[in-house]
C-alpha positions in Angstrom: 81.7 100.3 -24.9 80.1 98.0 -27.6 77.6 99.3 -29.9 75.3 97.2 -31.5 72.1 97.8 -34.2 69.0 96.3 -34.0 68.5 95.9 -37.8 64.5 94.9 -36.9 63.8 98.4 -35.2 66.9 100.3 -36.0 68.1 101.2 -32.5 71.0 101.7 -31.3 72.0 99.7 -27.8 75.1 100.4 -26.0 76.0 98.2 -23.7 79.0 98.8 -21.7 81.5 96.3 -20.3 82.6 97.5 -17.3 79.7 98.0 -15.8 77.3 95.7 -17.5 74.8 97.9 -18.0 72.6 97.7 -21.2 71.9 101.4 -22.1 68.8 101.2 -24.2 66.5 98.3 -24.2 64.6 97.8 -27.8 65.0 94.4 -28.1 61.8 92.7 -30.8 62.5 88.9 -29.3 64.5 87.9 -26.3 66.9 86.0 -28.5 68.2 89.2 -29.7 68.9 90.5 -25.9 71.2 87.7 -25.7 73.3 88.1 -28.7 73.5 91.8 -28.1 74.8 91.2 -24.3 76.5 88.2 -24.8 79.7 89.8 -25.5 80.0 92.2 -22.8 77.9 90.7 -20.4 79.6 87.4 -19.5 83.0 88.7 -19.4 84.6 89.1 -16.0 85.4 93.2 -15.0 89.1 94.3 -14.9 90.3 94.7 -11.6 90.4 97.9 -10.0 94.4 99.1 -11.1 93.7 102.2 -8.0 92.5 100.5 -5.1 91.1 103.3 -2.4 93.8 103.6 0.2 92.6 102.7 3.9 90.9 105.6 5.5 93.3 107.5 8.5 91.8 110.0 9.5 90.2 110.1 13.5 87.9 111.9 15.5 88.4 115.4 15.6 90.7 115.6 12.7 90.4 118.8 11.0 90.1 118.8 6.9 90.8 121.6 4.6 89.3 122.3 1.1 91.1 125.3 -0.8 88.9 126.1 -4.1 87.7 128.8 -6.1 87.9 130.6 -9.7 89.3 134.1 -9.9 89.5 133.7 -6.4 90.3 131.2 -3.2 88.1 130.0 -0.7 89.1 127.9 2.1 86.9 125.9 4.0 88.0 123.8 7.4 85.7 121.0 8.5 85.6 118.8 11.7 85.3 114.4 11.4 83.0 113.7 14.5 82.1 110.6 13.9 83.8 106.8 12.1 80.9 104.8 10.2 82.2 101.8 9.0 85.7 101.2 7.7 85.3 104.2 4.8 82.8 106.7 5.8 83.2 109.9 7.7 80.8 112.3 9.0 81.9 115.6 8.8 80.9 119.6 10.3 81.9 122.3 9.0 84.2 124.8 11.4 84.8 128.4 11.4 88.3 129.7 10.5 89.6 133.1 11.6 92.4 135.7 10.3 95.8 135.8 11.0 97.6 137.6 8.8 96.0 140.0 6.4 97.3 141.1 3.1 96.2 143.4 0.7 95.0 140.5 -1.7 94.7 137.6 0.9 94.7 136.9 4.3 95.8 133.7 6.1 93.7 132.2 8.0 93.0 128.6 10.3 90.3 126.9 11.5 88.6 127.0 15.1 88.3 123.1 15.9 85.0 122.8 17.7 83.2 125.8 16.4 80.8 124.5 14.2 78.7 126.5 11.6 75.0 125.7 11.6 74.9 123.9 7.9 77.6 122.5 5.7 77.8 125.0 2.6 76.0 124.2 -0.6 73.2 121.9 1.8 70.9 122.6 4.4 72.3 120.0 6.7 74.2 120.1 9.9 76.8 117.5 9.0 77.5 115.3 6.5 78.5 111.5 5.5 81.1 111.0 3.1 83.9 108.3 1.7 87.4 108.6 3.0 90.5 107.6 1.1 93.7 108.0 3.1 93.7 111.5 4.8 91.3 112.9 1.6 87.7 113.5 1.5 85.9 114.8 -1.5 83.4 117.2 0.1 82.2 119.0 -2.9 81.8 118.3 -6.6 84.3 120.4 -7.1 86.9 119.9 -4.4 88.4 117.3 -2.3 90.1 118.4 2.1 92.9 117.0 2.8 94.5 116.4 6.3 95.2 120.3 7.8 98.9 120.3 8.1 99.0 123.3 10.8 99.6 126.5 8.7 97.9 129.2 7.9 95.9 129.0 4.5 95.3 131.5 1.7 92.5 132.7 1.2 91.3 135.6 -1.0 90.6 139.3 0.9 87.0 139.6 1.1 87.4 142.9 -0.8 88.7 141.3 -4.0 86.1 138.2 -4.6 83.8 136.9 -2.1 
């Protein structure tokens, strides 16, 4: 990030290289746009060190998502549909009980038993970028290929 004063109006522009995007715009004449970008701007961007890995997951795959705080959620979800060569579009399933603790039960999805909306939106299904056998379906938390066994998830008496 470069940090640069305009002494005319006092600002403060930060333009960062990596993006080459100018932050604030006060520029007095247009002379001073291009000494402030100049150095930032005209450099080529670093090449990506992680490149995303090729997307493997298929039709009917079946995701899961373990997350929580003070307690563990697990959520299964369904791809229905390849767009592109990243993209996935994605249902939400129903899971079901196997084992039951006194803390936790374990429990697995039921592949083609779709809930009516996605949690945290109001839609059916949703689109989102693959990378490998990972999908980051929430802010907060990233499904993985199911590998077959039962998951933990925190008894409904002590959380949810």
């Amino acid at each position: 990030m470069i940090h640069l004063i305009d002494t005319t109006k006092q600002h403060r522009i930060r333009c960062n290289r990596w993006t080459r995007k100018v932050s604030y715009e006060a520029f007095k004449t247009e002379d001073a746009t291009k000494v402030t970008c100049s150095g930032c701007l005209g450099k080529k961007r670093a090449p990506n060190r992680y490149p995303p890995n090729p997307r493997t997951l298929k039709v009917g795959d079946i995701l899961h998502a373990s997350w929580g705080y003070d307690q563990t959620n697990a959520n299964f979800f369904q791809v229905i549909r390849l767009i592109g060569s990243t993209q996935v579009e994605l249902r939400e399933i129903a899971s079901k009980s196997v084992q039951s603790e006194m803390t936790y039960d374990l429990v697995v999805p039921i592949k083609d038993q779709f809930l009516k909306t996605v949690a945290s939106t109001n839609k059916e299904s949703v689109i989102k970028t693959a990378s490998g056998d990972r999908v980051k379906v929430y802010e907060f938390a990233s499904a993985r290929l199911w590998d077959g066994r039962p998951c933990h998830e925190t008894n409904p008496m002590f959380g949810h």
